[in-house]
N, C-alpha and C positions, 0 to 999 in steps of 0.2 A: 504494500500500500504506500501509495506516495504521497507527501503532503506539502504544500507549495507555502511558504512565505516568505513574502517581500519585507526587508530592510532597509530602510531608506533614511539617509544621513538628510537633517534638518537644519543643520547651522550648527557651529559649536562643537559639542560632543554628545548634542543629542539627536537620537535616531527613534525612528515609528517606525513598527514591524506592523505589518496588516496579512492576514490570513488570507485565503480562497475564499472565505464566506463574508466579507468583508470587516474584521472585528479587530483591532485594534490597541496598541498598546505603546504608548512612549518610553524609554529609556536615556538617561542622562549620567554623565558622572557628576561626585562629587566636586566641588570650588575647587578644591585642592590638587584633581587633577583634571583642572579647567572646564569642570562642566557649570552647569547653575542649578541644579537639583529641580529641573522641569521634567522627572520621568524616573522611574522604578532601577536603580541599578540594576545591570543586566545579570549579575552573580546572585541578586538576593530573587530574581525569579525562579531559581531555583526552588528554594526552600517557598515564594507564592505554590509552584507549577507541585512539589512536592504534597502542601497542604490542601490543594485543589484535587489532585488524584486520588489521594487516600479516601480523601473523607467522600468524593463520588461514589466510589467505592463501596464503604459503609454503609451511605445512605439506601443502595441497591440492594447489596447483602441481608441492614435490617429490615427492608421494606419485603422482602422475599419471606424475613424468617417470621412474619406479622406482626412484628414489635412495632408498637406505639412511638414511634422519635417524632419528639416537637422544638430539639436545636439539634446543632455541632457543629463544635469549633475546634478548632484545631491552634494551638499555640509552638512555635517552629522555629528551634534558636537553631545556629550554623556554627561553629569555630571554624577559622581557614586558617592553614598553615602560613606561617611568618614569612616562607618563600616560594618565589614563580614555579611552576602555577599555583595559585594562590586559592588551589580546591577548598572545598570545605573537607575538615578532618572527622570533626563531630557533629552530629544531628542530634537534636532531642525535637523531638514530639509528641505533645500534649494532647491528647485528644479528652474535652469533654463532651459529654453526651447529654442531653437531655429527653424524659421523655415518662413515658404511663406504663408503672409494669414492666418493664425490663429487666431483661435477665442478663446478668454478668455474663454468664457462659458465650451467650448470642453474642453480646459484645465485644466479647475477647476473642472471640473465632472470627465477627467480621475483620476485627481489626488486624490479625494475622494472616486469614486470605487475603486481605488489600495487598498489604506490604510484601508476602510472599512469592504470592501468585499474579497478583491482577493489575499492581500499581506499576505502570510503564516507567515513569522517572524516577520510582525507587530501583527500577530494573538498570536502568542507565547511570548509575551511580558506581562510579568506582569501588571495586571490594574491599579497599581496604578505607573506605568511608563508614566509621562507626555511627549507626541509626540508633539510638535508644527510644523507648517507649513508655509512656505511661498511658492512662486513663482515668477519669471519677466519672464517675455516673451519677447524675442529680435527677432522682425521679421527682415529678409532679405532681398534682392531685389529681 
């Protein structure tokens, strides 16, 4: 499967990537290395595109297993190594949950078929990038 998008330099050091379906996304660097913070650094889209797939993810898996989910968020720190390339080393990912009746179990198994099996840019992440995990689950009334 092939998926097309356009990058395009805007002035500066900021750039708009646009998709095939027309959708869109600014990138800029920091002052410091001459951009003006008009746009997402393109490193910390990782860790967006990261917490955008998991939780996809989840939300399929718990909608499949008939659990009640009325949130989820995902909270998504990076550590990057002190030298070029300047990958991320560490990942932590928070996922909370909300929702009626939920069962840990459900949630612990979507959360590890995401990351295991089904989450593409966890797939693309270099092996020796350590992923950590957590969860809370805040039921509702």
């Amino acid at each position: 499967m092939k998926i097309l998008v356009n990058v395009k330099w805007d002035g500066g050091m900021r750039f708009v990537a646009t998709t095939e379906e027309g959708d869109s996304v600014a990138m800029d660097a920091d002052p410091e290395s001459g951009g003006e913070r008009r746009g997402v650094r393109p490193v910390k889209l990782v860790l967006v595109g990261l917490g955008g797939c998991t939780g996809m993810d989840i939300i399929w898996i718990l909608k499949r297993q008939r659990q009640e989910l009325t949130g989820l968020e995902m909270n998504v720190t990076g550590t990057r190594r002190g030298k070029d390339p300047r990958y991320y080393e560490d990942i932590q990912v928070e996922y909370v949950v909300r929702g009626r009746k939920l069962r840990e179990s459900a949630v612990k198994r979507a959360i590890e078929l995401s990351e295991q099996k089904y989450c593409s840019v966890r797939g693309i992440l270099r092996p020796e990038v350590k992923v950590k995990t957590s969860y809370r689950i805040e039921q509702e009334a």
